[in-house]
N, C-alpha and C positions, 0 to 999 in steps of 0.2 A: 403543402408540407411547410414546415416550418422549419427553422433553422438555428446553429449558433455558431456564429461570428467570433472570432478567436480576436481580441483586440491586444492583447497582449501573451505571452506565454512565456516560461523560464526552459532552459535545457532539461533533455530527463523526461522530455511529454509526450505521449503518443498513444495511438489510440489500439486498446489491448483486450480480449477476451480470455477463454480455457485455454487460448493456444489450441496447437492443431497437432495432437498426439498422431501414432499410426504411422509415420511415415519414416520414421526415424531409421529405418533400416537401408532406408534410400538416402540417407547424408542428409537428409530434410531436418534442421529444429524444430524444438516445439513453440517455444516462446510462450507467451501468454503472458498475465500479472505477475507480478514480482511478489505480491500479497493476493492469495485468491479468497481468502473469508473476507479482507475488506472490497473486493470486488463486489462477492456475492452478498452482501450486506449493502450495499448501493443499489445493486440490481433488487432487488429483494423489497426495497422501500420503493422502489417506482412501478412496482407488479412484473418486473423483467424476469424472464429466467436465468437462472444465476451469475452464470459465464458470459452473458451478452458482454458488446462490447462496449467498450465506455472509454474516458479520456483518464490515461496513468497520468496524472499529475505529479513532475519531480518537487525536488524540498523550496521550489523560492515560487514566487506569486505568478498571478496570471489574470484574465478578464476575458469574460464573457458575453456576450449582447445577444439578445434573441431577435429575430427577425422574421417576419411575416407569419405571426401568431404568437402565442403564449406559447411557453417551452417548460415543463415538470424534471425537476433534476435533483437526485439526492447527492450527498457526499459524504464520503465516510472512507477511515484510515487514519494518517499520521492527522494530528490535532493544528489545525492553522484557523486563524481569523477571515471570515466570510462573511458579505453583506450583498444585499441586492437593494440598489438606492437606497445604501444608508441604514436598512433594516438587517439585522445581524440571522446571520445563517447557522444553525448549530451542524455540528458532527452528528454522523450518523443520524442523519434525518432529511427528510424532505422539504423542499419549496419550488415554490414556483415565479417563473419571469415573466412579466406581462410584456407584450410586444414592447422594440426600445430597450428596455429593464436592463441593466448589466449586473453581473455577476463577478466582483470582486475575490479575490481570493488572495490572503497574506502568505508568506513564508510558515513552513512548519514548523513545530515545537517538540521536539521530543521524537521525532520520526521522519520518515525519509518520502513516502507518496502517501500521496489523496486517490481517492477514485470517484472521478463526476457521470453517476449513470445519469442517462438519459429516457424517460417515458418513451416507448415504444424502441428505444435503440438508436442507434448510431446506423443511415442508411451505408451500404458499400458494396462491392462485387467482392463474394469472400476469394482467398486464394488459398488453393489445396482444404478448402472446410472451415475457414477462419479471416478475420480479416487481421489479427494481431499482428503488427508491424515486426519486423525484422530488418533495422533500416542496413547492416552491412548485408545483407541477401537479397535487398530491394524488395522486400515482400509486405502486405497488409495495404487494408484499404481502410479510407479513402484515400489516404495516403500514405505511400510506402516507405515512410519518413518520421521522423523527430516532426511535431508541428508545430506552426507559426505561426504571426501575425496575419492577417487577412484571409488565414481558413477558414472552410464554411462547412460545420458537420450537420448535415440534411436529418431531420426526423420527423415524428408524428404532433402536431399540434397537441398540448395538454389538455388531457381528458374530463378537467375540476374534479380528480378523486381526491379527496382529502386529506391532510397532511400525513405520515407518518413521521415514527421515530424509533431505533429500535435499538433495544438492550441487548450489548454484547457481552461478552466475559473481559471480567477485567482483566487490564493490563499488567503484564508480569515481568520482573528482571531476571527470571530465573536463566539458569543455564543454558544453552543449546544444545541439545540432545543430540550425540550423535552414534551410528553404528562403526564396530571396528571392521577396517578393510573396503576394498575387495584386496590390495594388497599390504596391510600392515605390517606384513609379514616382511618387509622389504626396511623395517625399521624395527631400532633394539627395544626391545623392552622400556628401559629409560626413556629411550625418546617416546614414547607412547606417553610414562607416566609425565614428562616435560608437556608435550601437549596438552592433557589435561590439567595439569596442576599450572599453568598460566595464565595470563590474562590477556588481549588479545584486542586488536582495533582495527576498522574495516578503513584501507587506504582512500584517499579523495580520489587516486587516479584508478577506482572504483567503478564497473558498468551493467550492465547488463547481461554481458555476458560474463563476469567472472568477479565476486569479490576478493579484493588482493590481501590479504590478512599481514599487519605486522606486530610483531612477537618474537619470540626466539630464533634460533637456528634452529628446525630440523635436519639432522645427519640421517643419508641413505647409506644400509648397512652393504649396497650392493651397485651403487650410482645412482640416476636419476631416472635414465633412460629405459624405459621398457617397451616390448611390444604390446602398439598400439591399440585400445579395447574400447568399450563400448564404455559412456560415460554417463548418469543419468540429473535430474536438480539436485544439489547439494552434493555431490562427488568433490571430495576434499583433496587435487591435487599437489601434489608438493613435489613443485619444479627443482631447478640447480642450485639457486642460491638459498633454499631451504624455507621458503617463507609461505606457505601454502593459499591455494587460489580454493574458492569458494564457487562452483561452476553454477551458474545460474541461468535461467529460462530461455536466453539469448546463447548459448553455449555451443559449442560443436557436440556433434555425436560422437566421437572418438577423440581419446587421448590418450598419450605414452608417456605419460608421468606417474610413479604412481602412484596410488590415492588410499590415504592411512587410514578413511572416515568416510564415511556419507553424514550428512545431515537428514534425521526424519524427517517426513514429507509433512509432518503435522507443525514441525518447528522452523522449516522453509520461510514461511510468510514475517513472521518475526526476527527471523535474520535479516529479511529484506529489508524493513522496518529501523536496524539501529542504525545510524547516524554514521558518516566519518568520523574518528576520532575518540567514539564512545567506549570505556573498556566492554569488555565480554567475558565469560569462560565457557567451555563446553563440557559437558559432562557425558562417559559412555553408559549404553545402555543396552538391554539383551533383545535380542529377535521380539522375542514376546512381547516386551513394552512397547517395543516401537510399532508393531501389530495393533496392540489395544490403541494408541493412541491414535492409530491412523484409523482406526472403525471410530474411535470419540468424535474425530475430527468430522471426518464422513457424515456422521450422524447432529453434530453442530450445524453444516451447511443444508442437510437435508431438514432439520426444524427450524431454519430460519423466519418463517413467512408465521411461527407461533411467539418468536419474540417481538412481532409490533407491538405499537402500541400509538393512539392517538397524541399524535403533537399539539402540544401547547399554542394557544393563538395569540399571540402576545404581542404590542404595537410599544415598542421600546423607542421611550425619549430620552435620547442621550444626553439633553443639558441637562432635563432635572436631575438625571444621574449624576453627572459631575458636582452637581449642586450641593446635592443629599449630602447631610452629614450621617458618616460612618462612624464618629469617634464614639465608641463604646456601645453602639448601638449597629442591631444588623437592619442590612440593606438586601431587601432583595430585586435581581433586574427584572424577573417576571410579577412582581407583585406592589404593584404602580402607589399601592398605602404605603409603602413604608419608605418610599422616597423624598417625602416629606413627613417627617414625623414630627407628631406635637408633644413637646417634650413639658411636664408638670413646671410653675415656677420656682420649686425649693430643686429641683434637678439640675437651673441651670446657674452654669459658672460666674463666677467673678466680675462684674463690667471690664 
């Protein structure tokens, strides 16, 4: 077998599949990706099944080394800078490590995790049907933990399937969609329309289990405390100080707060996705919509393996890029003519 050697990693990183639904009635979380279409869009480019498990990569950098074989690894999610010796790695797409090789990876841009599938998977002993980490319940394998420096995630030696690359739907600012309730009712009118008509930022002291939203006051028309119920992803609790928590993959199964909103399951993974600090707004929506969009979604992850498409083979020299002039003229980094171009001599400038 082969392997990858974690040479460096940032907080936020761990190794995550579907999660392990079903059990929730026994105090068991589900956990799984924090974004599951950019899961299954990793998995999908390396021939995995969708939910296999791969490495959640948080928003700051990391490094990879393959060892004892070549290692096949797509990535795809939040947009950050990646090279393997120097050769630049796109989003959403495939490459591979030749033994030694490392696998760079910069800070995100615009979003908050990456997802690195692995050809063949991520070896581990699942627990309860999953190996998705749950590091306060001590669960997931191969490690039941955030990981680090000197981990070794065991897989299949790369098979030479050829690259992919795969188009997904573009990226949107739009609203997050949410349903009213299961207790809205537990707030006035007003503060329903306050909630929607604000704008709204996900706290740094932000996790896995819960995004802490700050925003206005919500007023409970009847206190805070309720008895305690069943809580599911996106359950929009709104504790004492009125600031509502976003309950997310790592979440308890129950809580007694109570909860104005759910988040659809189809707008889940792009919540995940915005940054600390970023505004937002949320928008309500009726049973139905949120229906259609969860059969949309369903049906995105189930054509994925029709959105490939053969990756570009491209041997990018980075001085002559820096070299290339730009000024009024395009550059492209896959297309090695135009990086030196020859420009007519009434074109050019002034000595």
């Amino acid at each position: 077998m082969s392997k990858l050697v974690i040479a460096s990693i940032g907080p936020a990183s761990s190794v995550q599949d579907g999660g392990r639904p079903g059990a929730q009635r026994y105090g068991l979380v589900p956990s799984g990706a924090m974004d599951r279409l950019a899961l299954a869009a990793a998995n999908t480019l390396v021939g995995n099944e969708p939910f296999t498990a791969a490495v959640e990569v948080g928003p700051f950098g990391a490094k990879f080394t393959a060892r004892g074989g070549a290692v096949r690894v797509a990535l795809a999610g939040a947009p950050r800078n990646a090279d393997i010796a120097g050769r630049a790695v796109a989003s959403d797409a495939s490459a591979s490590l030749a033994d030694g090789e490392t696998l760079t990876l910069g800070f995100t841009r615009g979003g908050s995790f990456s997802y690195l599938a692995v050809e063949g998977g991520i070896a581990g002993e699942p627990m309860f049907g999953s190996l998705a980490v749950n590091a306060r319940a001590g669960l997931g394998s191969p490690y039941p933990r955030p990981l680090q420096a000197g981990d070794e995630l065991q897989t299949k030696a790369a098979s030479g399937a050829p690259e992919r690359r795969i188009e997904l739907p573009a990226a949107t600012d739009a609203p997050i969609r949410v349903l009213w309730g299961p207790q809205d009712d537990e707030f006035a009118d007003e503060t329903k329309k306050l909630f929607i008509d604000s704008e709204w930022k996900i706290s740094a002291t932000s996790d896995r289990m819960g995004y802490r939203l700050e925003g206005p006051v919500l007023k409970h028309l009847h206190g805070h405390n309720i008895v305690s119920d069943g809580t599911v992803n996106g359950s929009l609790q709104v504790p004492g100080n009125g600031q509502p928590i976003v309950l997310m993959p790592d979440r308890g199964t129950s809580g007694g707060y109570p909860k104005i909103a759910t988040v659809i399951s189809a707008d889940l993974g792009r919540l995940a996705q915005i940054p600390a600090g970023r505004a937002f707004r949320f928008r309500a929506v009726s049973m139905a919509e949120a229906q259609a969009e969860a059969r949309k979604f369903a049906e995105l992850l189930r054509a994925l393996p029709e959105r490939l498409r053969e990756a570009e083979s491209v041997d990018l020299n980075v001085d002559a890029l820096h070299d290339a002039n730009v000024a009024g003229h395009a550059v492209s980094a896959v297309d090695a003519g135009t990086w030196h171009a020859v420009f007519p001599a009434d074109a050019a400038g002034p000595d």
